[in-house]
C-alpha beads as a LAMMPS data file, in Angstrom:
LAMMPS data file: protein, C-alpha beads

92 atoms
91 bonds

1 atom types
1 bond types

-500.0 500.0 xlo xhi
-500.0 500.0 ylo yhi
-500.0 500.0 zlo zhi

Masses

1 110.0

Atoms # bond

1 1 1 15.921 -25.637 31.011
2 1 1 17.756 -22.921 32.346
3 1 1 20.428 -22.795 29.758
4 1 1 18.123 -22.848 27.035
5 1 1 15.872 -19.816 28.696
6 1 1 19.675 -18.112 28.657
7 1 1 20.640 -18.985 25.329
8 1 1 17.167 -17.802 24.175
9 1 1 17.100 -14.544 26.073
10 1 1 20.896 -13.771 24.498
11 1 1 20.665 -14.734 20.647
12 1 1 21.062 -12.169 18.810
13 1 1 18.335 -9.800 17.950
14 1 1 17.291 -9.421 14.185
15 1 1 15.795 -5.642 13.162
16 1 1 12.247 -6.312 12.206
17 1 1 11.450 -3.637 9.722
18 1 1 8.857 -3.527 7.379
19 1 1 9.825 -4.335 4.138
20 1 1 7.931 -1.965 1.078
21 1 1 7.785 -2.046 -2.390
22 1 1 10.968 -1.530 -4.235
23 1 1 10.878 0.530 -6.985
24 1 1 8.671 3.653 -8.385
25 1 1 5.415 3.570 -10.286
26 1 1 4.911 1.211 -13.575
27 1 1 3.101 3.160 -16.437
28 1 1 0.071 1.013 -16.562
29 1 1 -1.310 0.155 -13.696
30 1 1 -1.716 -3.503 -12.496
31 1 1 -3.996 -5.046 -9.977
32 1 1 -0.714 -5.990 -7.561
33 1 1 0.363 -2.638 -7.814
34 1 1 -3.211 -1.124 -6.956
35 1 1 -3.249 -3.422 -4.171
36 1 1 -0.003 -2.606 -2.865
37 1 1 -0.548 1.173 -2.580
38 1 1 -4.028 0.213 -0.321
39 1 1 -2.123 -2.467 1.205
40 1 1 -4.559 -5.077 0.403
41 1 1 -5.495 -7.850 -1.457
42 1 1 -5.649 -8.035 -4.930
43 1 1 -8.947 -9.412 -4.578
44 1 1 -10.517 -7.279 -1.685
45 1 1 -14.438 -6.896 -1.348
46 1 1 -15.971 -3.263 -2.024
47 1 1 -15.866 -1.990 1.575
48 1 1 -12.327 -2.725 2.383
49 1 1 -11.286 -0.794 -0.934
50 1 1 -13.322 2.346 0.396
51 1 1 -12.260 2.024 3.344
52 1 1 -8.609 1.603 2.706
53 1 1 -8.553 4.537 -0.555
54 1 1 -10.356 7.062 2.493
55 1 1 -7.269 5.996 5.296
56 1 1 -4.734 6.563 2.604
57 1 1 -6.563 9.564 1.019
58 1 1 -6.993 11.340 4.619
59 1 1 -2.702 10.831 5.215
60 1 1 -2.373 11.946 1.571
61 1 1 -4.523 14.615 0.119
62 1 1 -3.577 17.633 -1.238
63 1 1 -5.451 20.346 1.081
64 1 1 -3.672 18.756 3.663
65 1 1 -0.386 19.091 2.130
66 1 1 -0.045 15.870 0.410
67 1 1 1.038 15.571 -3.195
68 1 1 -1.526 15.791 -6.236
69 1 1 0.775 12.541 -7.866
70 1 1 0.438 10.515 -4.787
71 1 1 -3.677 11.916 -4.565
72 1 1 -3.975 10.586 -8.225
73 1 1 -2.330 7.269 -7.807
74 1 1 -4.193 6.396 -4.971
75 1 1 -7.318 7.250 -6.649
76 1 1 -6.367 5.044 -9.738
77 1 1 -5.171 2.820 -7.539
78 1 1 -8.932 2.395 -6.099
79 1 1 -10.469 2.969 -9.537
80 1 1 -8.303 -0.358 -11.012
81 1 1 -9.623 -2.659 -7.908
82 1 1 -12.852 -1.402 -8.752
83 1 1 -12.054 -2.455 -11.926
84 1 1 -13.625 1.094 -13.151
85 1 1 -10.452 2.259 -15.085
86 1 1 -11.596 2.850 -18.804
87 1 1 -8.051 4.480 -19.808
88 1 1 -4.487 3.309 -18.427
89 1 1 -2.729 5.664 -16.623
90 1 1 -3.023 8.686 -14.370
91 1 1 -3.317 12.260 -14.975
92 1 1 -0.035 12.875 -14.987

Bonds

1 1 1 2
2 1 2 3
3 1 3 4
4 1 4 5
5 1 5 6
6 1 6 7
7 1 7 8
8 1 8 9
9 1 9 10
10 1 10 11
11 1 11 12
12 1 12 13
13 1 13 14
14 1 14 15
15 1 15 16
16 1 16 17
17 1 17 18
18 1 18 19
19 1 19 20
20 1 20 21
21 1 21 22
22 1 22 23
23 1 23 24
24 1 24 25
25 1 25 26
26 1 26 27
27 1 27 28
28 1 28 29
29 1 29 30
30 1 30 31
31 1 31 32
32 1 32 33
33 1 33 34
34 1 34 35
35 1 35 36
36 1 36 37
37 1 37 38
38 1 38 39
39 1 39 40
40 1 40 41
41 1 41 42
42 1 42 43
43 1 43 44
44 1 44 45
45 1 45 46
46 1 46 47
47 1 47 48
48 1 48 49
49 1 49 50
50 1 50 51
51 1 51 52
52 1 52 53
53 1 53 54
54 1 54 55
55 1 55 56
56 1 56 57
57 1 57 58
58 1 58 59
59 1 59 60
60 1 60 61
61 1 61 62
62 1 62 63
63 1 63 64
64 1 64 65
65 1 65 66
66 1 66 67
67 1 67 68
68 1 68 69
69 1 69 70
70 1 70 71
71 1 71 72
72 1 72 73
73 1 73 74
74 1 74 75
75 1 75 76
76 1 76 77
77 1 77 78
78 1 78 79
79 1 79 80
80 1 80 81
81 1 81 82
82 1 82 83
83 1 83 84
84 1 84 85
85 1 85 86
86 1 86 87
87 1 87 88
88 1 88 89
89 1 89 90
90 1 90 91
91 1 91 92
């Protein structure tokens, strides 16, 4: 028992970093992608979309110093999960 508590305690240690998204923005946004800017599920109820879209918004939003893209993405971002997107795309 020993030996294995020793061979436990000295394996080697693996870096656990959070792994994101790869990659920029697509030009139509999809459900996934929406999700994965909240970091939810695709198919979250109503209160954990507001409530996610204000964390994100609050670390994000322009008057604070955040960036107008990231401001609009997130909002479209809430909009598609709302499913209350009636063009593709953001602003910009």
């Amino acid at each position: 028992m020993i030996r294995a508590w020793e061979a436990f305690k000295n394996r080697p240690t693996v870096p656990r970093a959070r792994r994101f998204y790869p990659g920029g923005f697509e030009m139509v946004m999809t459900r996934r992608e929406a999700a994965l800017i909240l970091g939810l599920r695709e198919h979250a109820v109503m209160e954990k979309i507001k409530e996610a879209h204000r964390r994100v918004m609050v670390a994000n939003h322009p008057d604070a110093g955040g960036s107008h893209y990231l401001a609009s993405k997130v909002n479209e971002a809430k909009d598609v999960l709302l499913r209350k997107t009636k063009s593709p795309g953001s602003a910009f």
